[in-house]
N, C-alpha and C positions, 0 to 999 in steps of 0.2 A: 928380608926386604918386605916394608907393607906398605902400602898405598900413600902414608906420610914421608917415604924415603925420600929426601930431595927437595922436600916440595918447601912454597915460600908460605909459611904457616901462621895467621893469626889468634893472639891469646885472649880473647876481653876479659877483665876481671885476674888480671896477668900476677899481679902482685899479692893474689891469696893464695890461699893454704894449699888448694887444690891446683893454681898458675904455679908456685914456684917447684912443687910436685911435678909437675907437665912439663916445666921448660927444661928442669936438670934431666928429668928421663928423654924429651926429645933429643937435648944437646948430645947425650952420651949415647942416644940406639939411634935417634933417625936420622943425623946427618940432614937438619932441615937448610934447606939453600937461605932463607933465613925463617928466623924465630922473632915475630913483634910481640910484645907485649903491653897490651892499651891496655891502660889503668888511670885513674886520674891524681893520685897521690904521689909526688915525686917525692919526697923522703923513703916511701916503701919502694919506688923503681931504683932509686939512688944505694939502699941496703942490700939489692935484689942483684943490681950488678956488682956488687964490693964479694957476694956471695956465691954468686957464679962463675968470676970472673971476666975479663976482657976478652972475651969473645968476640969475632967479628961476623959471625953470623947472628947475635944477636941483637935486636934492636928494640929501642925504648919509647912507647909514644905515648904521650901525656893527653887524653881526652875524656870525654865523657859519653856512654851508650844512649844517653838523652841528645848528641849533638849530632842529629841524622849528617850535616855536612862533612865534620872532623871525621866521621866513620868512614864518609865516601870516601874520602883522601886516605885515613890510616888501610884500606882497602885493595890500594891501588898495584896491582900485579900479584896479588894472593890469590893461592888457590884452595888453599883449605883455610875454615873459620871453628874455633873450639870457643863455644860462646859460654865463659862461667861467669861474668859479670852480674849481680842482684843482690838488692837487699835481702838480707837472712834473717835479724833478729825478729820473733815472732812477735814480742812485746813492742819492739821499737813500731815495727811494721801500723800494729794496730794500735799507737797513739800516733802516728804519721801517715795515714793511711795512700794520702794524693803520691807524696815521697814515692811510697814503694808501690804502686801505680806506673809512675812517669819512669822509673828504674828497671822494673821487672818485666813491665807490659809495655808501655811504649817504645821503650829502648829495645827489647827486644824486637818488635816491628823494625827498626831502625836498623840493627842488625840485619835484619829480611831484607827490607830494602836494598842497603849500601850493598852485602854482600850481590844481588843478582843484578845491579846496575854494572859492580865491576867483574860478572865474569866469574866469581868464584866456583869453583865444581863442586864441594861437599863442604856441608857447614852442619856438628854435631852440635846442639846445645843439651846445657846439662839442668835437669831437674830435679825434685826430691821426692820422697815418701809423702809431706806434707800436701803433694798436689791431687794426690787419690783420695777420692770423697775429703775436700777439704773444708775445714771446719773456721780456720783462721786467714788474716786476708794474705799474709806470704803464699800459704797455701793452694789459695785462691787467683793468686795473681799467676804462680810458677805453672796453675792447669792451663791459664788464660795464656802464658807462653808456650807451652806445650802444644798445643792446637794451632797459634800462628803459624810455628814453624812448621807445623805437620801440613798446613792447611794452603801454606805457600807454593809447597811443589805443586798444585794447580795452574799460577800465573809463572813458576818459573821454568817449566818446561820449557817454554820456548829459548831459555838461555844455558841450557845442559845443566842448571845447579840444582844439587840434591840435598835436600834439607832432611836431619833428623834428629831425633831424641832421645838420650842416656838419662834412665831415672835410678836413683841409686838411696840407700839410708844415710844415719848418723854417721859420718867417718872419723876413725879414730885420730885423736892427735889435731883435727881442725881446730881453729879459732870458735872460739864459741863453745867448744867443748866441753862438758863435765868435766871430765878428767882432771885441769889445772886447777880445776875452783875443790874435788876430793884430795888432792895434792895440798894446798895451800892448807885446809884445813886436821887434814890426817893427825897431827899431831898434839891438837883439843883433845882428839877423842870419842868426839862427836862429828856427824856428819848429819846434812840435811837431805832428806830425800820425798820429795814431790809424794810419790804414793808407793809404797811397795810391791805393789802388782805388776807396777809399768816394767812393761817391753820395750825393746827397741832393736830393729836392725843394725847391726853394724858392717864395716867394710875398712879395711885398710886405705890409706892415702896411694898408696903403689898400688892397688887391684883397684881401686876409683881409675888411675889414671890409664892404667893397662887397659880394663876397661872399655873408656874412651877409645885409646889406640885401635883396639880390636874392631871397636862400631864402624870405625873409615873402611872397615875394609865388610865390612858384612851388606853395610847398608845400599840401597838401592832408592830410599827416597822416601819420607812420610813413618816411620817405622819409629816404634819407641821401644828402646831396650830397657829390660828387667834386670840385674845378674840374682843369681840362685847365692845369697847370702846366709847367713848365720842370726839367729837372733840374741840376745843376751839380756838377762834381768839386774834391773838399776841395782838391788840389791849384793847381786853377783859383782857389780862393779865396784860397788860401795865396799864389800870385803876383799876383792884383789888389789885395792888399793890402801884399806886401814882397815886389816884383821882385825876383828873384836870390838869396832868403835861401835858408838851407840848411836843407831840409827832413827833420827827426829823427822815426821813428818810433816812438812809443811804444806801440802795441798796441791794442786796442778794450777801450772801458773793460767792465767787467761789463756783460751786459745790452743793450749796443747790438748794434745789427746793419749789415753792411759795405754793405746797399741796401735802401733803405728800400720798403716796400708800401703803396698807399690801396686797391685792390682786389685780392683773390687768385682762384684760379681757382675755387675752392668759391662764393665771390659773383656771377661771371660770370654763368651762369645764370639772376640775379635784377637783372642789371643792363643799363641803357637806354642810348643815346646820344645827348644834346640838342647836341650840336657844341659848346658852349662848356664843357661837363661830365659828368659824368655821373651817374646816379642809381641807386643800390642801390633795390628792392622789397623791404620787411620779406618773411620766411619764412611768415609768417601772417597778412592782413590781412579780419578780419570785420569789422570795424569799422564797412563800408561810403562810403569814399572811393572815388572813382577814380583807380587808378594813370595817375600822368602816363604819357603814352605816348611811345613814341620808338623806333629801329632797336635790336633787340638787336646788344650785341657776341656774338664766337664763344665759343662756352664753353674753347675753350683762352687765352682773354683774360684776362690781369691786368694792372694797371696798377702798375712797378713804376718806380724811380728808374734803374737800370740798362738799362733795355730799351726808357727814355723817348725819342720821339721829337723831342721837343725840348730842345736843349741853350740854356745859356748858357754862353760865353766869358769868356775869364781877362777882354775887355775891356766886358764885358755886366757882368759882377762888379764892376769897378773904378766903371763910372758907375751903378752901385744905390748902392754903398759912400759913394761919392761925396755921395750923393743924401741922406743920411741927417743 
């Protein structure tokens, strides 16, 4: 039993990688009183239900996290909110800059909003590696939602809702992902790879969403969780997917960075250590929660992709890959 048992549970962003993850694990362990999932693409909810099937605690709402009103409504008698709605691509991001703006940062205010007008008790949103010291404007935008929702349990005290924050790395098998674009090619012989240095966190689609689950029930309000991931080199992945192919560098695209960060040393200072993760303390909390407690790290502490203490191997890569 965990704090999702029962309850009537909102998805934003329901119909990706990380929503259809979420909803087949809720349907089968939490016994959610119901399961919505806001997205705005009905061919991907229309695939979503043929694939889950007919459920009747599941439900389908067609909106947008830009339409403060449709939120308030899709809203209406939930008690938990799982916010993964936002524009991702990095490149897309920064030739549409307003776009992922009005998606990442306003909508997520909108989320703030709808959720504490109706009542909600706990609303996790999910963010990335990209948002620590970010360099690109996805990046930029997901810190800029990060601090809303941390920044909200101020005004929303007075309505018992507790906002907080899951930052997590690359997940394996998402949309977006290398992986299909080393696949597709594998069998050239050649692979392209950005720089051979590059680092990156990784994380399973099932431990992203676990995850989550786990956050509802730790959380108390304002808190941003870390989990204690793996890192893995582009190289390493490039050979667990096409041994022996010839690896072509083509440069870092705009905006990316050659190792990725979930906590920097400016955050140190306000960060704990539960052994299976770690937990950022907002900057400011009156709110009146209590900060979970736990061993501070050193303040020359960051938690970075390159300097991670755990690796995965070319053959750790090959049986994920495998797995998928």
């Amino acid at each position: 039993m965990t704090y999702l048992h029962h309850k009537s549970i909102l998805l934003t962003g329901g119909t990706g990688s990380f929503g259809r993850a979420f909803a087949r694990y809720a349907l089968d362990h939490l016994d959610p009183r119901r399961l919505i999932v806001y997205s705005r693409d009905e061919l991907k909810q229309s695939e979503m239900r043929q694939e889950l099937g007919d459920d009747p605690r599941l439900r389908f709402f067609i909106g947008d996290v830009r339409d403060e009103r449709r939120m308030e409504r899709a809203m209406d008698g939930v008690e938990a909110v799982v916010h993964a709605a936002a524009l991702k691509q990095i490149v897309t991001a920064e030739y549409n800059p307003f776009e992922c703006i009005q998606t990442n940062v306003m909508g997520a205010q909108n989320v703030i909003e709808a959720a504490i007008s109706a009542g909600v008790e706990r609303v996790i949103a999910l963010s990335t590696d990209k948002a620590s010291s970010p360099i690109n404007l996805y990046g930029a935008s997901k810190l800029a939602s990060d601090k809303l929702f941390v920044a909200a349990n101020h005004y929303a005290s007075h309505a018992d809702t507790s906002l907080s924050v899951v930052r997590y790395g690359n997940v394996v098998g998402s949309r977006g992902s290398v992986i299909p674009l080393f696949e597709k090619l594998a069998p050239t012989g050649t692979l392209p790879i950005t720089d051979k240095r590059m680092t990156r966190f990784w994380i399973t689609l099932d431990q992203a969403v676990q995850f989550v689950v786990d956050g509802f029930e730790r959380m108390n309000g304002g808190e941003l969780f870390v989990p204690k991931i793996p890192s893995m080199r582009i190289t390493h992945l490039a050979e667990a997917i096409a041994p022996g192919a010839v690896l072509e560098e083509v440069g870092i695209r705009p905006g990316e960075k050659l190792h990725e960060e979930m906590i920097s040393i400016d955050d140190a200072r306000r960060t704990v250590d539960l052994g299976d993760c770690y937990v950022i303390h907002p900057v400011h909390a009156e709110w009146g929660t209590t900060p979970i407690d736990g061993p501070r790290v050193g303040e020359d502490f960051s938690y970075r992709s390159d300097t991670n203490t755990d690796w995965l191997t070319a053959a750790d890569l090959r049986e994920l890959v495998a797995g998928l």
